[in-house]
C-alpha positions, 0 to 999 in steps of 0.5 A: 531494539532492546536486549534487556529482561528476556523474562519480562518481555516472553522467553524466560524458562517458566516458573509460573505455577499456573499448568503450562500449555503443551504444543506438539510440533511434528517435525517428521515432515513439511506440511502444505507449502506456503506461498511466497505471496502469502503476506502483502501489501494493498495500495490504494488511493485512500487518505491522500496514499498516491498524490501528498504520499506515496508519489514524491511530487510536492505541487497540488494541480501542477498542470492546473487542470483541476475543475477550478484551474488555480485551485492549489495556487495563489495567483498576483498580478496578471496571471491568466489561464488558457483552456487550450493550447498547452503541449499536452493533448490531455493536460491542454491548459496553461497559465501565463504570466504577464508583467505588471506595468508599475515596477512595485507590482509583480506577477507570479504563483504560489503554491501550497502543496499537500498541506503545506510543500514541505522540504528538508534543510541541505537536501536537493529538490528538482524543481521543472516547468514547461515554458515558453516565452512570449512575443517581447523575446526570453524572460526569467523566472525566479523560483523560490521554496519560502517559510510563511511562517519564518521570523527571520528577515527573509521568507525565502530558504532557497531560490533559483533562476530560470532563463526562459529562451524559447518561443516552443514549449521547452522543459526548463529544469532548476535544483534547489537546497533550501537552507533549513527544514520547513514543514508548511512551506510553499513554492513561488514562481515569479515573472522577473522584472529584467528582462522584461517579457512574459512567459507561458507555463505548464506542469509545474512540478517539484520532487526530492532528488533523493526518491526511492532508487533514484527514481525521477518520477519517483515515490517518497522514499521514506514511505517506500522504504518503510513498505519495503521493509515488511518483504511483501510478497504481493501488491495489489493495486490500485484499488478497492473501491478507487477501481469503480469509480462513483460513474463510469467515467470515474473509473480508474483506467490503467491506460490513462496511467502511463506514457510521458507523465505529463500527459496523462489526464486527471481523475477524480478521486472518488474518497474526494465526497464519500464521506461528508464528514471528511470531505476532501474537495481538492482530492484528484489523481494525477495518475503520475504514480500510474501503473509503470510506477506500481509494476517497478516498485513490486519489481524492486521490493520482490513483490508479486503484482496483483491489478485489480481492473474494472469489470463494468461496473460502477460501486454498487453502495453508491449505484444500487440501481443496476441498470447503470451498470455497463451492459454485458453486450457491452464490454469488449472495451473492458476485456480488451482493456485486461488484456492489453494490461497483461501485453503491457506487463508482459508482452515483447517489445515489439507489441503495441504494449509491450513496446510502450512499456520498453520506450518508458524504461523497462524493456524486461516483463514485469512477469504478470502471474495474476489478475483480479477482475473486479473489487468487491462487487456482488449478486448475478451482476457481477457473475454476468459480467465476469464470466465473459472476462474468464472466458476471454482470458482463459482462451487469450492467456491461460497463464494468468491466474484470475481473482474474483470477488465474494462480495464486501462481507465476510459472510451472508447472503452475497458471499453465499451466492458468490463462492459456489459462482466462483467454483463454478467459473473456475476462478483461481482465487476468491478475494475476500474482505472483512473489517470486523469487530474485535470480538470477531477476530477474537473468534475467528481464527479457526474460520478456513479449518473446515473450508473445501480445498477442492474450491478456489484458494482464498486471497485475504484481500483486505481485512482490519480490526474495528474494535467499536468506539476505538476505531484507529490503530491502537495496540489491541486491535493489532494483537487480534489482528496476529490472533486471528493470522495463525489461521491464515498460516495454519490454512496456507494450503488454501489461503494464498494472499492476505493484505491488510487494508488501508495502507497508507494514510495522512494526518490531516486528509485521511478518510478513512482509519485504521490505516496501517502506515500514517505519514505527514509532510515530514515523517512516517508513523508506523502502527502495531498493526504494521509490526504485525504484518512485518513480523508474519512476512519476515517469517512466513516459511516455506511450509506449515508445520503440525502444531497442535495442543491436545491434538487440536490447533490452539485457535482461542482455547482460554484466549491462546493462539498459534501456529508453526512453519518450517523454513526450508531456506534457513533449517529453522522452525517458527513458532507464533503465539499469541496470549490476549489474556491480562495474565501471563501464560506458561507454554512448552513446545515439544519438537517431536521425531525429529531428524536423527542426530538433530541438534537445536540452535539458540532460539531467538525470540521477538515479542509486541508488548502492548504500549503504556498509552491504550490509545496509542496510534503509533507503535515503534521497533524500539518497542519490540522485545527481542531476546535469546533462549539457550538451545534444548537438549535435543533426547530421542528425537524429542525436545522441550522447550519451556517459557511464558509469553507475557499478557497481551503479547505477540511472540514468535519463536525461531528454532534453528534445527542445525 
């Protein structure tokens, strides 16, 4: 982080000659609470998020049972699949490998991953196959991590054996550490010459040992690391639209998501033809990254889990005909299907689900608080059909909280409807979305000042600024993005949750952008918008405080913006303002009735500054400006603090009260 010019970057005492900014912060008393689920993180498999991201498995249709089987792999000499007969009941296929009858010739498959199988000079990676050899007895195979594109004599930067030994399907295990980094690299699988034989093959799979937390089915660790790092207080899963599906059958159904992960069957993503300018033709699920693997990584980064299942209905964009939807006389499946999710997440091991749930590692609940019925469906379709979940769920476990929907719009004719409907079914939260343009989150920081607190609570569920012809994630968009946040803050007492949307990205399969975390085979690429986030929920408090200007809360007054929380854990008082303006902006903060004998502790400042490239997608932490101010006398159970936030900066100021 850089320590320099604490006045160039928001904290310097103000000699600006402009008239400052007065903030009132009331410190009598502790305002409405804030939740510890109020900042989170919504994952979905968008732009390559699960299967090339988030999930380490390197190997594209590793059980080969995309449409076209081999799609993913080069197969050379006499290679040939079988549609049944593999060890998995729903992965049926395999591949086997014969020899080629001249000894020049050779038999085996190459594999180009997710654009391209990249790997890391000295680290470790598990290569595994499920084998079995033919009639003629063992064979061995030789695989091999190999640089297309190497000017050296040999392609091959590590390589392994493998002595296939049985005539049952076995699993067969190899390490490999290649001996240099390659970012477009492949795998290959040979069939050896000696001893001469066949072998057939399934689930061809390779991971980094090196995951997050070990973990064998594991997620990549660098992009784990990067989410964990914001200290969400929430993840919901899996979906946004991914939940619908384009047809019934599509739908992600959780239950295909877990047990042995070889076993769970494909599906196809439905991002793969939503948009033809960016189709994406080879884009499936392999549910290897299922919901286990969501519940343990909410478990490990303290996150609340938030599923989102499906509610009988299939997307309405691509569906506008109702009649195929699923018949509300016809949803016992469903319903059952979200209360089996909360056994297995919650339940003793001597259910059904809760049982699967401890044979997978995790005999433990995963303590279920939350679930959400539905993604951002609308009209009397989707009120028809989720008015039998509530029923059903209240009576079966009244302890969860239900999240509905308020449609796909921050406004107008569906989220009209749909509010008073939500009340009406007493749905605990109400998910709304808005991508909106920059002029609205200019605009709208005000927007839950007037909302009713009777209602349900709000659950910000997915929300990003779309600035028109700078649709990506450049800097200005992000500081919007905090403008409009100090009215999530200020209004904790009914907004709840809040994620920003999309995550997860990948440069060269993404669908759609601005994405919060962009990642490539190598390396993971942060934005502004993803400091913005990290910056709230490092510092979300425990409960709002009273800041006001004029006896107002600033929300825009001369492109200004704030909001308070007090930290009950710490004794500390946070301050965030934001300044759009191309000028800098004085401020005082005036910490009122104090406790008696009160005494102020350094104030510590971080700042965002804008990056000298306007279009910048990236942003970093070296860009943040951290700083210290010395701490104000304290006078009559009153002090004052005087500084200036730079033009276009994010700030936020944390005031210990020792």
């Amino acid at each position: 982080m850089r320590k320099l010019a604490i006045a160039a970057i928001c904290c310097a005492i103000s000699a600006a000659a402009s008239v400052p900014t007065v903030l009132k912060l009331d410190a009598s008393k502790d305002g409405a609470p804030v939740q510890p689920t109020m900042y989170g993180l919504f994952f979905e498999d968008i732009n390559y998020a699960a299967d090339g991201g988030l999930y380490a498995e390197k190997i594209k249709n590793r059980s080969f049972e995309f449409p076209n089987a081999l799609t993913g792999w080069i197969p050379f000499g006499k290679v040939s699949v079988a549609e049944s007969g593999g060890p998995f009941e729903r992965n049926p296929r395999y591949v086997t490998l014969a020899q080629e009858p001249h000894n020049s010739k050779h038999t085996g498959l190459q594999n180009e991953g997710f654009f391209g199988v990249s790997f890391k000079k000295g680290e470790e990676y598990r290569f595994s196959v499920y084998g079995r050899h033919g009639q003629s007895g063992p064979a061995t195979i030789r695989v091999e991590l190999v640089d297309p594109a190497s000017k050296g004599e040999s392609m091959v930067v590590a390589s392994a054996k493998i002595n296939v030994d049985k005539a049952g399907w076995s699993k067969y295990t190899a390490n490999l550490v290649p001996g240099k980094s390659v970012s477009k690299g492949v795998l290959r699988v040979f069939l050896e010459k000696n001893p001469a034989g066949s072998v057939d093959i399934d689930h061809v799979s390779l991971f980094p040992v090196d995951t997050w937390n070990g973990h064998e089915n594991g997620l990549r660790k660098d992009i784990a690391t990067a989410l964990a790092d914001i200290k969400p207080g929430l993840l919901r899963f899996p979906g946004g639209c991914i939940v619908e599906g384009t047809e019934i059958p599509d739908r992600y159904q959780w239950k295909n998501t877990v047990g042995p992960v070889e076993n769970r069957p494909l599906n196809i993503n439905r991002w793969q033809f939503e948009f033809q300018h960016r189709f994406s033709p080879d884009y499936y699920q392999s549910y290897g990254l299922g919901f286990y693997e969501y519940f343990l990584f909410a478990e490990e980064i303290g996150a609340e889990p938030l599923p989102v299942l499906n509610v009988g209905m299939v997307c309405q964009y691509e569906n506008p005909d109702p009649k195929v939807q699923v018949p509300v006389d016809s949803l016992d499946e469903y319903i059952q299907d979200a209360i089996d999710l909360i056994e297995f997440a919650n339940g003793d091991t001597n259910t059904t689900w809760g049982g699967l749930r401890a044979s997978m590692g995790h005999p433990e609940p995963f303590n279920l608080k939350f679930l959400a019925i539905g993604n951002e469906q609308w009209g009397p379709e989707y009120v028809e059909r989720l008015e039998p979940f509530v029923k059903a769920l209240r009576k079966a476990h009244p302890e969860i909280k239900i999240v509905g929907s308020s449609g796909p719009s921050a406004d107008g004719k569906h989220f009209d409807y749909l509010w008073p409907e939500m009340r009406r079914l007493g749905a605990d939260l109400v998910d709304e979305h808005y991508y909106q343009s920059a002029e609205w989150f200019r605009d709208n920081a005000a927007r839950y000042d007037n909302y009713d607190r009777r209602g349900p609570k709000v659950f910000a569920g997915e929300y990003a600024c779309h600035p028109r012809g700078r649709k990506f994630n450049h800097f200005d968009a992000s500081l919007l993005e905090a403008a409009f946040m100090t009215g999530l803050e200020r209004n904790a007492d009914i907004v709840q949750m809040a994620t920003y949307a999309p995550l997860l990205a990948h440069e060269e399969g993404w669908q759609w952008r601005p994405d919060m975390v962009w990642f490539n085979g190598d390396t993971v690429n942060l934005t502004a918008s993803y400091f913005v986030q990290r910056m709230y929920a490092r510092n979300k408090g425990t409960n709002v405080a009273s800041l006001l200007a004029d006896g107002k809360p600033l929300t825009g007054q001369d492109g200004l913006y704030a909001s308070a929380v007090f930290d009950a854990d710490t004794d500390t008082y946070i301050v965030k303002i934001v300044n759009i303006n191309k000028e800098a902006a004085p401020f005082e903060i005036i910490l009122d009735k104090l406790p008696k004998k009160a005494v102020l502790g350094s104030v510590e400042c971080v700042a965002m500054g804008p990056t000298s490239d306007p279009d910048a997608n990236y942003y970093s932490a070296d860009m943040l400006g951290e700083s210290v101010i010395a701490a104000p006398a304290v006078e009559k159970r009153s002090a004052r603090l005087s500084f200036t936030v730079a033009p276009r900066t994010f700030a936020l100021y944390r005031i210990p009260v020792q």
